[in-house]
C-alpha positions in Angstrom: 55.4 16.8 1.9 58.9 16.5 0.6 61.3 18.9 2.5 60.1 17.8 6.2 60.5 13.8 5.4 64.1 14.2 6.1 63.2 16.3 9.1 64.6 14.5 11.7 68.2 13.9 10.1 67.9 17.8 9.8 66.8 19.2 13.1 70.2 21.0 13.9 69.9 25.2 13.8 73.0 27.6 12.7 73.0 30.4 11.3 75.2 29.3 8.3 73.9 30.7 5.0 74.5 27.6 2.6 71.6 26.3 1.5 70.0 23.3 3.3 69.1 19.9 1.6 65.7 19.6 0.1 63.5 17.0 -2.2 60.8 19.4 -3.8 58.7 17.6 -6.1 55.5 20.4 -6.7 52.6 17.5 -7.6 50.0 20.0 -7.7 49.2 22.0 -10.7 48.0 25.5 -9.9 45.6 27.0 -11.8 45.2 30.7 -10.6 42.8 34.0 -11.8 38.8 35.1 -12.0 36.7 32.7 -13.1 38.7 30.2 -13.0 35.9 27.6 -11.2 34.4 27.7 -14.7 37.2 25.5 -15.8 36.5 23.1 -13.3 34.8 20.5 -15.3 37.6 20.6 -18.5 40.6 20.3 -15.8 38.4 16.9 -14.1 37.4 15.5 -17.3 41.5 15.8 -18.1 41.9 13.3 -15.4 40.1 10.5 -17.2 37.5 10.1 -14.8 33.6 10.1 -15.0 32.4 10.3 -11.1 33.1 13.1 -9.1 32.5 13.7 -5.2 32.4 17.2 -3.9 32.9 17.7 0.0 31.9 21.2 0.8 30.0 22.8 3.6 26.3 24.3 4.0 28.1 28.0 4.1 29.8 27.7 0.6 26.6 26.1 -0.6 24.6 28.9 0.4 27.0 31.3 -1.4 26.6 29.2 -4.8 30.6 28.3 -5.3 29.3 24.6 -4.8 26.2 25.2 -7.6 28.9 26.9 -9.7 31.4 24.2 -9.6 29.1 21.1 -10.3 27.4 23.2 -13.1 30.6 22.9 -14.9 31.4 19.5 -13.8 28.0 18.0 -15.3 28.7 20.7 -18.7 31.6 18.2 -19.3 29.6 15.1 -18.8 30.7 14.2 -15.3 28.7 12.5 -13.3 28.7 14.6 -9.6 28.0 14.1 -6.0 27.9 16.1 -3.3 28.7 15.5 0.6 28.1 18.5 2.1 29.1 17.5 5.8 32.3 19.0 6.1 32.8 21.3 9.2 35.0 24.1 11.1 37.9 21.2 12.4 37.1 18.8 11.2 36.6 15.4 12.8 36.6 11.8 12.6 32.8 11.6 12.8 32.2 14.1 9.8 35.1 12.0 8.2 33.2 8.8 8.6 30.2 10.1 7.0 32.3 11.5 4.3 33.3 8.1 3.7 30.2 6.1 4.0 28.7 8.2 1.4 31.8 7.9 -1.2 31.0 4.4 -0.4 27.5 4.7 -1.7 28.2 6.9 -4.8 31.6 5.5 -5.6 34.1 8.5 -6.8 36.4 8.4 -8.9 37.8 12.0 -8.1 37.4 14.1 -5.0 37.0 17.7 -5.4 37.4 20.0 -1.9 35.3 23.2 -2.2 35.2 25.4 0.3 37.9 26.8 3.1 40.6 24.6 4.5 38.3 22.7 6.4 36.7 21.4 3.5 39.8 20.4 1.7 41.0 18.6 4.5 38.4 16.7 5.5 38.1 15.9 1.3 41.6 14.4 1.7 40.7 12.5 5.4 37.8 11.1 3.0 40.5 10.1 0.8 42.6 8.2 2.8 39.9 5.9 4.5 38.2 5.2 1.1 41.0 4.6 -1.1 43.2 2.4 1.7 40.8 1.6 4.4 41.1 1.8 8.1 40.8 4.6 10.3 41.5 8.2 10.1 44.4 7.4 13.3 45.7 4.4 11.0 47.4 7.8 9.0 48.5 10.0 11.7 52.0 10.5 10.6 53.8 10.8 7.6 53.5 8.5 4.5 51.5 5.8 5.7 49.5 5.0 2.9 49.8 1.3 1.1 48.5 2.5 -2.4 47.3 4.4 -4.6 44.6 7.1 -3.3 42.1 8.7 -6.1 43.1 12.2 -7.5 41.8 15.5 -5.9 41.3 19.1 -7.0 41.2 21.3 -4.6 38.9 24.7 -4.4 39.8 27.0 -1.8 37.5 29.6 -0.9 39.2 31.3 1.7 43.1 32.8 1.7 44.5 30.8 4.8 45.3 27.1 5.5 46.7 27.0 1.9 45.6 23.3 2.1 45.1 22.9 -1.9 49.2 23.1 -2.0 49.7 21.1 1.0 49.9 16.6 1.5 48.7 17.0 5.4 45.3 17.0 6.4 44.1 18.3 10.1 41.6 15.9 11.7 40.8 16.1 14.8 39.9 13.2 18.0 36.3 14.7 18.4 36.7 13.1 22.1 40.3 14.6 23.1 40.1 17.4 20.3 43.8 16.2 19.7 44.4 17.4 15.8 45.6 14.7 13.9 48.3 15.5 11.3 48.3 13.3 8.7 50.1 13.6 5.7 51.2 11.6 2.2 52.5 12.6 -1.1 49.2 10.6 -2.5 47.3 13.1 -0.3 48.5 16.3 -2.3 45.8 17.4 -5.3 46.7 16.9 -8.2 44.8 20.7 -9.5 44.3 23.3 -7.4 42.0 26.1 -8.4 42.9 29.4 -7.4 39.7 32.1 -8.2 40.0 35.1 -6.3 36.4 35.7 -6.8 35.3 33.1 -4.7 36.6 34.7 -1.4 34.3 37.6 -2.0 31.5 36.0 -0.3 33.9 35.8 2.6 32.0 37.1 5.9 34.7 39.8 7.7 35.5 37.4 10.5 36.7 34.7 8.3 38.6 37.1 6.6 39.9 38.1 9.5 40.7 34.7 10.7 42.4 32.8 7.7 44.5 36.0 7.0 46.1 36.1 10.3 46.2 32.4 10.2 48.1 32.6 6.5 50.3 35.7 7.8 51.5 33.1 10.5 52.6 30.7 8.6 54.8 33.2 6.3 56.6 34.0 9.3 56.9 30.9 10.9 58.2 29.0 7.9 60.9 31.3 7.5 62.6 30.5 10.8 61.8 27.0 11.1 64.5 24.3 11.8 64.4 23.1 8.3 63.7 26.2 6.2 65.8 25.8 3.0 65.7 27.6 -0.2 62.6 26.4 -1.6 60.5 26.8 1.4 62.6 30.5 1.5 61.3 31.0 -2.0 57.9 30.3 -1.0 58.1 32.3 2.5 59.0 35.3 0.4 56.4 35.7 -2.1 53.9 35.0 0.4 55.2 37.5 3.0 55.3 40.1 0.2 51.6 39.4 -1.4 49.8 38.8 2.5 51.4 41.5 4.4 50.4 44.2 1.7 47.1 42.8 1.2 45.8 42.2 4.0 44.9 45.7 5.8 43.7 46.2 1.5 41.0 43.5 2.5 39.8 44.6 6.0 39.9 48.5 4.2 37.8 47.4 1.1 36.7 43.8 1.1 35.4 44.0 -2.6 38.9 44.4 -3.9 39.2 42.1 -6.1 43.6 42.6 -6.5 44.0 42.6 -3.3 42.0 39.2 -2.8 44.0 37.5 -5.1 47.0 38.8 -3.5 45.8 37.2 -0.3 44.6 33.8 -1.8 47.9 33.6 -4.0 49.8 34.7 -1.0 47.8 31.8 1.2 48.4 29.2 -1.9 52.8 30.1 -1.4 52.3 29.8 2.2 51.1 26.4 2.2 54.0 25.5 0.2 56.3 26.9 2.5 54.7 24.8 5.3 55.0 21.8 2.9 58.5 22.2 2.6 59.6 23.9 6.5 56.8 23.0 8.9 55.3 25.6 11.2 56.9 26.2 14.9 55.9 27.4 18.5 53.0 29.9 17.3 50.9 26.8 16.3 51.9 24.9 19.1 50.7 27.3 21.5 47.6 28.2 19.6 46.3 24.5 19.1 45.9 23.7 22.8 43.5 27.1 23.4 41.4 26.0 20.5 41.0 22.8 21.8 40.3 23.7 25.9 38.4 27.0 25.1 37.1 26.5 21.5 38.8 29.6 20.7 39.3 29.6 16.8 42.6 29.0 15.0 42.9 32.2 13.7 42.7 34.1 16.8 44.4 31.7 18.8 47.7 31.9 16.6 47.0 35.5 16.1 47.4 36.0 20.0 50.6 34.1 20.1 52.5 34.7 17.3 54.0 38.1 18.8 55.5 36.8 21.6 56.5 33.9 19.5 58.8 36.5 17.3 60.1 37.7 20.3 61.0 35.2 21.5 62.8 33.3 18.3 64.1 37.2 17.6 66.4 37.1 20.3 68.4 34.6 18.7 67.3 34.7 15.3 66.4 38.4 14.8 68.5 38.5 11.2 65.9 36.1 9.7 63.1 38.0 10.5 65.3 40.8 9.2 65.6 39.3 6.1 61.9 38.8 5.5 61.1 42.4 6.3 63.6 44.2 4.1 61.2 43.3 1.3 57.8 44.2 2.9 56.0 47.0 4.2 57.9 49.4 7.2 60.7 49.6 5.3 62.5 51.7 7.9 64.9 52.2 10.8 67.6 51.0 9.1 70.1 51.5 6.3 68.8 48.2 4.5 65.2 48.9 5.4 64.8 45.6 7.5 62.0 45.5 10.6 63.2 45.3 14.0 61.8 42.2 15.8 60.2 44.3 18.1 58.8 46.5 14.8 57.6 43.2 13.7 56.2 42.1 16.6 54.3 45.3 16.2 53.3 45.5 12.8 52.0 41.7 13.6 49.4 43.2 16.9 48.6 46.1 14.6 47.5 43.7 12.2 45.5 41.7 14.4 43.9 45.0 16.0 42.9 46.1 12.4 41.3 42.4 12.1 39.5 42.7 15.0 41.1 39.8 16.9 42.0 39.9 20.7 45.4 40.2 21.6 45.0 39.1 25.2 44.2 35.4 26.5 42.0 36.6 28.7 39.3 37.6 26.4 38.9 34.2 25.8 38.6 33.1 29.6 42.0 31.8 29.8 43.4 32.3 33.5 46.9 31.7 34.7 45.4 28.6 36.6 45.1 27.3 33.0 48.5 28.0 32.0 50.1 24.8 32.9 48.3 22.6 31.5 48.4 24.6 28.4 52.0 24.6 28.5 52.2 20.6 28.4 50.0 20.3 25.8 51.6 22.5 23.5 54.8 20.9 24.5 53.6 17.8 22.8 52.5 19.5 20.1 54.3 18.0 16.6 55.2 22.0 15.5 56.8 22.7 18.6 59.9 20.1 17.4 60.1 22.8 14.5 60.6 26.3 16.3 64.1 27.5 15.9 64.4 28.2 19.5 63.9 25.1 21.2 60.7 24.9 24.0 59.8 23.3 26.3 56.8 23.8 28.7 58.3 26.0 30.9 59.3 28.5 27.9 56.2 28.0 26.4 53.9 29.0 29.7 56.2 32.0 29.9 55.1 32.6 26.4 51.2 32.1 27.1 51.7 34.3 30.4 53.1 36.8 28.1 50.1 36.8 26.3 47.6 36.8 29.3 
């Protein structure tokens, strides 16, 4: 995660345009087009290793990407496991299990197939089994000792954009506090991008991981420390996801326009490697944990109000995005309004199928303090533009009520 490790000596916000500071060193080698899982055992073998550990989950088993993969693992010889234990959040329990079986079959390579979830807890394997300690021992940034084994990562869903990312998401399965932990070591050193596997993606997930991968085009391009590479990133992901996405809900077999989405995903997670994420995460976190209400629709809900409310200061960012995507209108330069964009984002989650109103999900204003503090601590909410605290941000969830 190179951009944000100088975060904190880069926190100030203007509206200068010279270009920010920035360390980008891409580790990851992206691999993207159909078919491309078949290549899966050649790009492995590559890494000089013989034993392979796959984390996936029963779903992507079901739908044969796991069969696929190891099929072309074992045709080059490699040895393979498979821990299929990974789960929606992830936790330190299915972590743990992850990493008492690693212990029993003794990997030399982790492979993450399956949706973000997967990957992540792949690299929360990673950490405890190639330093030791606990999952907490990593919360942070950079807190590895050593060397950690090399990973491939196999996403079958367009969203987190975890292949392109160093942080994994675990979560306290006891205070359901995510735990962000991140370390250059922790980036894959492949990622394979094959459209084809996100056919087999049911609508809601669809729904879900494109909203969630929408959200983090537009929140990386206001972030504190956006600079030009996470700006280069923001673009070609805002272009690709906010064309493709209704092109998905409309006709889910489209094979172009799920590639678009999972490409768009893969810049996304770039972006957030090198700008962070802001309020719309921090507000969202706090309603998945209190009312299990999932990620997708929890950031979906927000991240109107969220552009709103960074738009009032910072509406010639958003401009700049816009003027390159769809609704090019109302202006000379073709650039949204916020308040277009704010639309254009609800219209989106309508089309999705999502709830735009808290209260769908049983959240009451009686909830709204305490919903406000906890996404005050959240570690995006350092990164909005605008800076909250919880009084702004239970204004924002009220908003959203």
């Amino acid at each position: 995660m190179s951009g944000p490790r100088a975060l904190e000596t880069h926190l100030d916000v203007s509206h200068s345009s010279a270009p920010r500071p920035f360390d980008w060193n891409l580790r990851t080698r992206i691999i993207y087009g159909n078919d491309t899982i078949d290549r899966l055992g050649e790009l492995a073998a590559g890494l000089n290793v013989q034993r392979v550990l796959v984390v996936s989950d029963p779903g992507i088993v079901d739908a044969g990407h796991v069969e696929h993969g190891m099929q072309s693992l074992r045709g080059s010889g490699l040895t393979t496991f498979l821990f299929d234990g990974a789960r929606e959040n992830p936790t330190t329990e299915h972590v743990d299990r992850g990493v008492e079986f690693a212990r029993e079959v003794r990997p030399e390579l982790i492979v993450g197939l399956g949706g973000g979830s997967s990957l992540d807890c792949a690299k929360g394997i990673n950490f405890i089994y190639s330093r030791g300690g606990r999952i907490s021992d990593y919360w942070g940034v950079d807190k590895t000792t050593g060397p950690m084994l090399p990973m491939i990562g196999v996403p079958t869903t367009a969203g987190t954009g975890s292949e392109l990312q160093s942080f994994a998401l675990i979560s306290d399965p006891e205070t359901h506090v995510k735990m962000a932990c991140g370390d250059r070591q922790a980036s894959c050193a492949i990622a394979v991008l094959d459209p084809k596997l996100t056919l087999t993606q049911p609508a809601q997930v669809t729904a879900l991981t494109g909203i969630d991968a929408i959200s983090h085009a537009l929140e990386t391009w206001v972030t504190r420390p956006r600079n030009p590479v996470s700006l280069m990133c923001g673009r070609q992901a805002w272009d690709l996801l906010s064309v493709n996405f209704r092109r998905v809900l409309d006709d889910p077999d489209n094979l172009d326009a799920r590639g678009g989405m999972l490409l768009g995903a893969a810049w996304a997670g770039l972006a957030i490697e090198n700008s962070m994420l802001g309020a719309a995460h921090a507000l969202a976190n706090p309603l998945t944990a209190k009312f299990d209400t999932p990620h997708g629709q929890a950031v979906g809900a927000m991240l109107p109000h969220v552009v709103r409310f960074n738009g009032e200061e910072y509406g010639p960012w958003y401009g700049e995005l816009t003027a390159a995507g769809p609704g090019r209108k109302g202006t000379p330069s073709g650039q949204m309004s916020v308040d277009e964009l704010a639309a254009f984002v609800e219209q989106l989650v309508s089309a999705a199928g999502l709830q735009l109103k808290l209260r769908a999900w049983g959240v009451g204003r009686e909830h709204i303090a305490e919903l406000a503090e906890s996404a005050a601590r959240q570690w995006t909410a350092r990164f909005n533009p605008r800076p909250v605290d919880a009084a702004s941000l239970a204004r924002l969830y009220e908003n959203a009520l």
